[in-house]
C-alpha positions as CSV (number, residue, x, y, z in Angstrom):
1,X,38.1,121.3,113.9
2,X,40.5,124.2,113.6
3,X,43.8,124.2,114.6
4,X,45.4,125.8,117.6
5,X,46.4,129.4,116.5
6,X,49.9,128.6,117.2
7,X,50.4,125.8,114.6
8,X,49.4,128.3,112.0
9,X,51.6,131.2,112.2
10,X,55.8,130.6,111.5
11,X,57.4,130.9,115.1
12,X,60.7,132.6,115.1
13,X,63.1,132.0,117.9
14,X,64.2,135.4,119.2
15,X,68.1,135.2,119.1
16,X,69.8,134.7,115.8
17,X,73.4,133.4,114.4
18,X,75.3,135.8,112.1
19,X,71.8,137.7,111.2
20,X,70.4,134.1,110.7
21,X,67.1,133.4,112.6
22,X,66.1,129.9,113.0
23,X,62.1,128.9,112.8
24,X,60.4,127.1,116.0
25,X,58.0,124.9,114.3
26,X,56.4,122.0,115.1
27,X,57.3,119.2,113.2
28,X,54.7,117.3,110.8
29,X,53.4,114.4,112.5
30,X,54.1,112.2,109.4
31,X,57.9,113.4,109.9
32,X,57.1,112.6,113.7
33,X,55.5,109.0,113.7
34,X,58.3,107.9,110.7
35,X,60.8,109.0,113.1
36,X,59.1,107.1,116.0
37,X,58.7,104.2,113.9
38,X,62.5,104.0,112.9
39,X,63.8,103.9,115.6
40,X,61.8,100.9,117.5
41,X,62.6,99.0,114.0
42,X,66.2,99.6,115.0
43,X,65.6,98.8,118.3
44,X,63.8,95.7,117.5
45,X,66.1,94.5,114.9
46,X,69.1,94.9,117.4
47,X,67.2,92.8,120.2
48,X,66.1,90.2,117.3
49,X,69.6,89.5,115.7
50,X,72.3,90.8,117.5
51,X,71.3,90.6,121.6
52,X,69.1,87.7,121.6
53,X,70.4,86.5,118.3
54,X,67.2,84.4,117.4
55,X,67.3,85.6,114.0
56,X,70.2,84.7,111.7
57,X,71.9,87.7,110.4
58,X,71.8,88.2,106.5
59,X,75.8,86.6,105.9
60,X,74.5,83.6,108.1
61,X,71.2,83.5,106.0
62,X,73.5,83.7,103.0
63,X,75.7,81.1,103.7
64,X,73.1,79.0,105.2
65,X,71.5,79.1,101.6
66,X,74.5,78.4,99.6
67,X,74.9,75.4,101.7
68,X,71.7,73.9,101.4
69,X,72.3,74.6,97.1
70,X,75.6,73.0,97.2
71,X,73.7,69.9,99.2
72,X,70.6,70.1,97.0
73,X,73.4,70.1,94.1
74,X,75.3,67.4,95.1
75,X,71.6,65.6,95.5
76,X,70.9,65.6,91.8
77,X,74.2,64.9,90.6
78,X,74.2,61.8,92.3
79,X,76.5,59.2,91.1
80,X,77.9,61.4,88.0
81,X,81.3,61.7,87.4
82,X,83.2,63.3,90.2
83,X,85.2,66.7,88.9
84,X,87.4,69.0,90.9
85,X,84.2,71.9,91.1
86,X,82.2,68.9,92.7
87,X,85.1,67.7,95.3
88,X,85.2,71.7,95.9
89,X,81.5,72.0,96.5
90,X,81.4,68.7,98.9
91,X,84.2,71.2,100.8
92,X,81.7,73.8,101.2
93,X,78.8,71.7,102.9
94,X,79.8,71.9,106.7
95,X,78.1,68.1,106.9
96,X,80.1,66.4,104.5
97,X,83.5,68.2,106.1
98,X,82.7,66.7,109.7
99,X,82.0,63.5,108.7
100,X,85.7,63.5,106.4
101,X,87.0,65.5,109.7
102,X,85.5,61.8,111.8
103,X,87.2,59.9,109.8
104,X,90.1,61.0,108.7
105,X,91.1,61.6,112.9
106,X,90.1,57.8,112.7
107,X,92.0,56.6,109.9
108,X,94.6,59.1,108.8
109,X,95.7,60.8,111.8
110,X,98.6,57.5,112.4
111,X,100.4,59.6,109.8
112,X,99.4,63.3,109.3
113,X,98.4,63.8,112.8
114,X,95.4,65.5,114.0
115,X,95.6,68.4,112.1
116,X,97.3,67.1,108.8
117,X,100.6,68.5,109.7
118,X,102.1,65.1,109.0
119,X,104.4,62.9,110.3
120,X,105.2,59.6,108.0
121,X,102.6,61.2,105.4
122,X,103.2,64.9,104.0
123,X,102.1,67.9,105.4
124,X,98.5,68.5,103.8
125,X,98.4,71.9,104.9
126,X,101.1,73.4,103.6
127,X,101.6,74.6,99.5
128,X,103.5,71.8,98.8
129,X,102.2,68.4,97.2
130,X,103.9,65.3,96.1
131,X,101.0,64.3,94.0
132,X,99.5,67.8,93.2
133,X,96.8,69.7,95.4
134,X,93.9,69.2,92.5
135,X,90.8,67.7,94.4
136,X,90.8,64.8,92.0
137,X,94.4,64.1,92.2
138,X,93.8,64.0,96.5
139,X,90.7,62.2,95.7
140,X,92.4,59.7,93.3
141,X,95.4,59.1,96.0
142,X,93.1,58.5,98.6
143,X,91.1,56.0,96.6
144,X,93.8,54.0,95.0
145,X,96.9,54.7,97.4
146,X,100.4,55.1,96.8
147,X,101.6,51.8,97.3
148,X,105.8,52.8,96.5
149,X,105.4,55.4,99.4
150,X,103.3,53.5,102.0
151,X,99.6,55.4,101.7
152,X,97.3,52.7,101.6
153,X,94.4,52.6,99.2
154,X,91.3,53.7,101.3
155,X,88.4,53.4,99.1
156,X,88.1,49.8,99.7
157,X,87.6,50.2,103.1
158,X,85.5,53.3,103.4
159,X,83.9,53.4,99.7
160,X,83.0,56.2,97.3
161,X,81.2,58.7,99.9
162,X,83.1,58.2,102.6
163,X,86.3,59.0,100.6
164,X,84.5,61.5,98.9
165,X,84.1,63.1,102.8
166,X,87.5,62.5,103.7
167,X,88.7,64.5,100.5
168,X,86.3,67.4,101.0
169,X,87.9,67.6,104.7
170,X,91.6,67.7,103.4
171,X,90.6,70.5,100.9
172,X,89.4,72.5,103.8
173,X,93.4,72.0,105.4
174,X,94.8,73.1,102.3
175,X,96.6,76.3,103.2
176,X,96.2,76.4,106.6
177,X,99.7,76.4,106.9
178,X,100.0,74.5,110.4
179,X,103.7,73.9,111.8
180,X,104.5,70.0,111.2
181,X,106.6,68.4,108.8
182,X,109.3,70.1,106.6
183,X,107.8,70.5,103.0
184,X,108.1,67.4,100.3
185,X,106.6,67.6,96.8
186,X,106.5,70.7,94.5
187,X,105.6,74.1,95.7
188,X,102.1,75.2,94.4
189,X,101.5,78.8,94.6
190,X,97.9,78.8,93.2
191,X,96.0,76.0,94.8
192,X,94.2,73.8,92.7
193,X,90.7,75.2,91.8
């Protein structure tokens, strides 16, 4: 088949800019059908993730996946030693922080109210910490207690992964900085890690 004769001779529009003249040209279809196909893509990948948002987008994939490592983690270090990159990592894992969120409004909230701005307790979400602001060192008070200053020893009650939950919620609250009680404890200007 031959082409029309028009497709095979340059077309020149007949005005010109500053002794420029500009071809007319019909574009390859190649050019055309990648053009065509770009833009439904774009068009299907807004409808897909951002108006009918049935797709996650990548940061919610990606989060999403460091999640499920830190639970998958956490899994298959079962009942090994607890360290302060383990407390942090139970912190991380939106599960674990609702159920410490449960019970620490159940338990704790008499005296750090409901969003650890404290009352009789400290502030827990403020820079200052009587004990220090290492996970272990929360972990370790809210195990064992402070009998002197009236915070009673919680791990009897709830046991290891239910303290361990409570601890990861509190570490989420440090720094929030929420209005409550005036500061006790030494100021810590680099949280612990």
């Amino acid at each position: 088949m031959s082409k029309p004769e028009e497709n095979k001779v340059d077309q020149v529009f007949e005005h010109d800019f500053d002794g420029i003249q500009e071809f007319d040209n019909r574009l390859p279809n190649w050019w055309l059908y990648t053009l065509y196909g770009a833009v439904i893509f774009g068009v299907l990948y807004w409808m897909y993730f951002h108006t009918t948002a049935v797709g996650p987008l990548p940061e919610e994939r990606y989060e999403m996946t460091v999640i499920q490592h830190n639970e998958e983690q956490l899994a298959r270090m079962g009942d090994q030693e607890l360290t302060d990159e383990t407390l942090m990592m139970m912190a991380a894992v939106p599960a674990r922080v609702a159920e410490g969120k449960a019970l620490f409004q159940q338990f704790c909230t008499v005296c750090h109210l409901e969003q650890g701005q404290g009352s009789v307790g400290p502030n827990l979400t403020d820079k200052y910490w009587i004990h220090g602001p290492e996970p272990l060192t929360i972990h370790g008070t809210v195990m064992n207690g402070v009998p002197e200053k009236g915070m009673a020893a919680w791990g009897g009650q709830l046991g290891p992964k239910r303290v361990n939950d409570v601890v990861a919620f509190v570490l989420t609250l440090k720094g929030t900085e929420v209005a409550g009680k005036d500061p006790e404890g030494e100021l810590y200007e680099t949280e612990g890690p």
